[in-house]
C-alpha positions as CSV (number, residue, x, y, z in Angstrom):
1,X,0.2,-22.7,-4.7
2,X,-2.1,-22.4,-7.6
3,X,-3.9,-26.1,-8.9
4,X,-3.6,-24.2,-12.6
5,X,-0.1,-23.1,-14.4
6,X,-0.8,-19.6,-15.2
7,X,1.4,-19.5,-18.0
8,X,0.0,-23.0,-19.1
9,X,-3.4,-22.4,-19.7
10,X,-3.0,-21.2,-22.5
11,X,-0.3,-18.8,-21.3
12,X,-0.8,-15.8,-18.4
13,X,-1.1,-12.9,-21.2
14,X,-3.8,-15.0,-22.9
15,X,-5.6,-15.5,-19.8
16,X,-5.5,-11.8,-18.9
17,X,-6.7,-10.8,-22.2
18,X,-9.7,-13.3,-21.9
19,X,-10.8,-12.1,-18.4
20,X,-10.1,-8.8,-19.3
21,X,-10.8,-7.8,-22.9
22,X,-10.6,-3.7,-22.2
23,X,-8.2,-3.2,-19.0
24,X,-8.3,0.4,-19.3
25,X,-12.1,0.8,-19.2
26,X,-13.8,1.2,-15.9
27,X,-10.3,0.7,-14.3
28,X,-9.6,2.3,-10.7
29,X,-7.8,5.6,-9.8
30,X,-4.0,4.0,-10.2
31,X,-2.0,4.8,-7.3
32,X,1.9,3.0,-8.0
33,X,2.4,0.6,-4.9
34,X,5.5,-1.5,-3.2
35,X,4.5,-4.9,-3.5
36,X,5.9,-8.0,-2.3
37,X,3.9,-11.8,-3.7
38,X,5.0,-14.7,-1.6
39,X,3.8,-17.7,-3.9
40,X,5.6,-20.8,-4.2
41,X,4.6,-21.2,-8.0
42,X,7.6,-19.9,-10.3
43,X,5.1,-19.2,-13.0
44,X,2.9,-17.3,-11.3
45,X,5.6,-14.8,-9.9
46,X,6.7,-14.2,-13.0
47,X,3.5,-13.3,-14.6
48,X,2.5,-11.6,-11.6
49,X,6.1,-9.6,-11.5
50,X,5.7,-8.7,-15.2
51,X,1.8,-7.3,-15.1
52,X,2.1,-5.3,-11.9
53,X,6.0,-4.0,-12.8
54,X,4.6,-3.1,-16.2
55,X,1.5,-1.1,-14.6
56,X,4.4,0.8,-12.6
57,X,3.8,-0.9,-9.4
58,X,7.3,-1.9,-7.5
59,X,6.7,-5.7,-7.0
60,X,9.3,-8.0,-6.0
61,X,8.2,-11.6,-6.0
62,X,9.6,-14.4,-3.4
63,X,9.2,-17.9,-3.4
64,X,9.7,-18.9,0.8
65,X,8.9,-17.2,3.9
66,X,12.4,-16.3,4.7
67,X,13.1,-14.7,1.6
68,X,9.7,-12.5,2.1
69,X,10.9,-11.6,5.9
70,X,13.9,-10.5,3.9
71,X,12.1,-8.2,1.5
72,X,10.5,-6.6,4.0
73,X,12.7,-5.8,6.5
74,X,16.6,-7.3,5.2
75,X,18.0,-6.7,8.7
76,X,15.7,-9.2,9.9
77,X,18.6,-12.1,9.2
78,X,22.0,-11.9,7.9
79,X,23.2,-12.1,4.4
80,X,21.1,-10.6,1.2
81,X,18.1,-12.6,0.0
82,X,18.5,-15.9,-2.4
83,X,17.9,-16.2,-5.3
84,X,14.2,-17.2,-5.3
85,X,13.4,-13.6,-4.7
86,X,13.0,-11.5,-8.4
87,X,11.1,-8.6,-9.2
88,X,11.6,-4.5,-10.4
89,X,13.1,-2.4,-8.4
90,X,15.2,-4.8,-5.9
91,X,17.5,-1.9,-5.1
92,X,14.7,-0.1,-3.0
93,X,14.3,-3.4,-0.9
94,X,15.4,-1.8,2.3
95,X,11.9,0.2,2.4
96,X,8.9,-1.9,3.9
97,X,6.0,-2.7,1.4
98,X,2.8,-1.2,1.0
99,X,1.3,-4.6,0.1
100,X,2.0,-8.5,1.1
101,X,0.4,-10.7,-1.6
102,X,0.0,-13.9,0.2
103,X,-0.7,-17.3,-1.8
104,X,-2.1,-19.1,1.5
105,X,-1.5,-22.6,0.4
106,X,2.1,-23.4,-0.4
107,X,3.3,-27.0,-0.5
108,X,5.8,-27.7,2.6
109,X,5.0,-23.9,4.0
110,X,1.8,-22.7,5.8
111,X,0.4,-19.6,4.8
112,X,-1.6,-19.4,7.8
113,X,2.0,-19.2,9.9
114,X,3.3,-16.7,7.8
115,X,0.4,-14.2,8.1
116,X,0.6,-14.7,11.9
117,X,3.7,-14.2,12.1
118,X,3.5,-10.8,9.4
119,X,0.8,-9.8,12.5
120,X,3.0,-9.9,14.7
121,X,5.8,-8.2,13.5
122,X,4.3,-5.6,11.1
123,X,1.3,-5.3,12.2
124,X,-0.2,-2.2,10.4
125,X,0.9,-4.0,7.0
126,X,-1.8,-4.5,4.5
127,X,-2.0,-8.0,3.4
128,X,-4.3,-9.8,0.4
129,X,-4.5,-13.4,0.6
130,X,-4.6,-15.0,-2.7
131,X,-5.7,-19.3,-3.2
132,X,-6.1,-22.0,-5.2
133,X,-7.9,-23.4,-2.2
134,X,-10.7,-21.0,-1.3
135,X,-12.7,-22.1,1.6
136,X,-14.7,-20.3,4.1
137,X,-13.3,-21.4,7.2
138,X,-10.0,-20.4,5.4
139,X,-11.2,-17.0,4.5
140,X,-13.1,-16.5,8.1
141,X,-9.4,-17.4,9.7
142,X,-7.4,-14.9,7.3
143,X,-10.0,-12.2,8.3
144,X,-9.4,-13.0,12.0
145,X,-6.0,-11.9,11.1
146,X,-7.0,-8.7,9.7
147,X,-6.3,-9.0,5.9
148,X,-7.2,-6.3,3.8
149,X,-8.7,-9.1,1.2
150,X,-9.2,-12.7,-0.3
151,X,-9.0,-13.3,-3.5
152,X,-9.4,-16.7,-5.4
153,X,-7.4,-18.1,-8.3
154,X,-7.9,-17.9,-10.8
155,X,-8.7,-14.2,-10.6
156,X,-8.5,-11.0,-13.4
157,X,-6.3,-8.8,-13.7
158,X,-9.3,-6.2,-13.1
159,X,-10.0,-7.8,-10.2
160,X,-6.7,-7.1,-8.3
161,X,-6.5,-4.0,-9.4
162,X,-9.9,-2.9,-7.9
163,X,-8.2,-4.6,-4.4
164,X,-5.1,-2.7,-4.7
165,X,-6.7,1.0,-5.5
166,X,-9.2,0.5,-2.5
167,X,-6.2,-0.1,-0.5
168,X,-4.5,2.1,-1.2
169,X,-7.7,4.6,-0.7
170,X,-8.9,3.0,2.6
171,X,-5.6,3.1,4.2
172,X,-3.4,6.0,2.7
173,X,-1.0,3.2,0.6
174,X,1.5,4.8,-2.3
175,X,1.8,8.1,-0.1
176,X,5.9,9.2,0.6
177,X,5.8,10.4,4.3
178,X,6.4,14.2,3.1
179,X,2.9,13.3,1.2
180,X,1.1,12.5,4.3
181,X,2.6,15.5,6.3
182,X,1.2,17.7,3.9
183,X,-1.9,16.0,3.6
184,X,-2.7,15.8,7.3
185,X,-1.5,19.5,8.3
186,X,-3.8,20.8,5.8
187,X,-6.8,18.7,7.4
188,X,-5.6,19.8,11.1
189,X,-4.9,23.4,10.0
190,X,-8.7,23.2,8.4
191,X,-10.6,21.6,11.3
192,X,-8.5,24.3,13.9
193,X,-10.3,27.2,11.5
194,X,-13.7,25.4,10.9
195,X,-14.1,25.2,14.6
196,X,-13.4,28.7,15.4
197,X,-16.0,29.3,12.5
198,X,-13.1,31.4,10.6
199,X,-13.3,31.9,6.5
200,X,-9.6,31.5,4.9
201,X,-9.4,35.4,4.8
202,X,-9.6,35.6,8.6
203,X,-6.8,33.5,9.1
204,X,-4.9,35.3,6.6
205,X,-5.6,38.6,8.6
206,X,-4.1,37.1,11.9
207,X,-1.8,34.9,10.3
208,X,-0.3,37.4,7.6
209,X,-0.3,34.9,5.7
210,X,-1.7,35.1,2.0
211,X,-6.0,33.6,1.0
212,X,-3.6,31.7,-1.3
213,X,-0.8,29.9,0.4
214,X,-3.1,28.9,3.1
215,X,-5.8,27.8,0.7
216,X,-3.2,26.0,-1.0
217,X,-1.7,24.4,2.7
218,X,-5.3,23.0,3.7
219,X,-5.5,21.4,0.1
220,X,-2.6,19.7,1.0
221,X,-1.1,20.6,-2.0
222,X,1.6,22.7,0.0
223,X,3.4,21.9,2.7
224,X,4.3,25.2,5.0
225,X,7.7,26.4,6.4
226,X,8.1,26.0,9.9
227,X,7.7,29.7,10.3
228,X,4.6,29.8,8.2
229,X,3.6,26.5,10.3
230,X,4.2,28.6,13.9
231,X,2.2,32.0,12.7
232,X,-0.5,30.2,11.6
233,X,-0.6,27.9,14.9
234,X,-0.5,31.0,17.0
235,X,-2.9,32.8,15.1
236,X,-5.3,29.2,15.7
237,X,-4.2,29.1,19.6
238,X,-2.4,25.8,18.7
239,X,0.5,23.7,19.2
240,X,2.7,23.5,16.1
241,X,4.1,20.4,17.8
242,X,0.9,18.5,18.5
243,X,-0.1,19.1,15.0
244,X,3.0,17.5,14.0
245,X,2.9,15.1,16.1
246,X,-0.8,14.0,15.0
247,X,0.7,14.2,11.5
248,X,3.2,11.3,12.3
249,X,6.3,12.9,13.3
């Protein structure tokens, strides 16, 4: 619930521009996100939807707690979601979120239920509380529920932003699952040689594998075959699978 219309006041473009006269100076590393907003204020979905869609985030906006159980997850109950639930990119809606935008004060619903129950279901899922009603025994109760942030309304534009890209930084957000595998072979593969006190070129002389393509797999910028994956294992005296493994799979 928000105690000011967004697009009232004197409009939610108008605001932005006020709190945020040059949105592109200082702004955070952008990293595109899936987002979902539970808010029970129609206005501010919609400016939220349009902001954060424009920016190239994938935000779908819901106004209940069923319909954001939907978006998340829509085997959780039968039938597809109602029509309080808008947003970009509603066809990738089987695929859980990176964020929950949570407006903690919502008329007939309790915020405070819904993020228990988000804990207890997806637990790993990174949630920002956003309210009209700030108050430290609310924020000190959110926090007990491990949000990521909370944020008061009315906030900038900047101001989210900054929330979202250290999110995404502090917990790997935005990353497709081939993206971590790359990412965390190459730190495992690294760590294996560091500890053996090996340079890249001894590696590559046990390994046969080229300076390059393994400088290239510890970047994370390449992500090796499985043959390339077992010769440099052996060459390391480790376990392809319990690299993998330790990568997520």
């Amino acid at each position: 619930m928000k105690p000011t219309n967004p697009s009232s006041s004197p409009g939610a473009a108008s605001e932005a521009s006020a709190v945020d006269p040059n949105p592109s100076e200082n702004a955070p590393e952008f990293t595109p996100l899936r987002i979902v907003a539970l808010d029970d204020d129609e206005d501010f979905r919609q400016y939220l939807a349009s902001v954060l869609s424009s920016e190239g985030h994938e935000i779908r906006t819901v106004a209940t707690p069923a319909e954001l159980y939907l978006a998340i997850d829509p085997q959780s109950a039968p039938g597809s979601l109602a029509s309080g639930a808008s947003g970009a990119g509603s066809g990738n809606a089987s695929r859980v979120p990176d964020v929950v935008l949570l407006d903690i004060k919502m008329g007939q619903e309790s915020g405070e239920d819904v993020l228990v129950e988000l804990r207890q279901r997806w637990p790993k899922l990174c949630v920002i509380v956003v309210t009209g009603y700030p108050s430290l025994d609310s924020m000190r109760q959110t926090f007990k529920q491990d949000v990521f942030d909370y944020i008061a309304k009315p906030f900038s534009m900047n101001e989210l932003r900054q929330t979202l890209a250290q999110a995404a930084t502090a917990l790997g957000l935005g990353q497709r699952p081939q993206d971590r595998l790359r990412v965390e072979l190459g730190r495992l593969i690294r760590l294996a040689r560091t500890q053996r006190s090996w340079t890249l070129r001894d590696l590559s002389e046990q390994s046969g594998i080229s300076v390059s393509q393994l400088s290239s797999i510890e970047r994370g910028t390449h992500l090796p075959s499985l043959e390339s994956l077992v010769e440099i294992a052996t060459a390391l005296e480790k376990q392809p699978s319990a690299w993998l493994a330790a990568a997520g799979l």
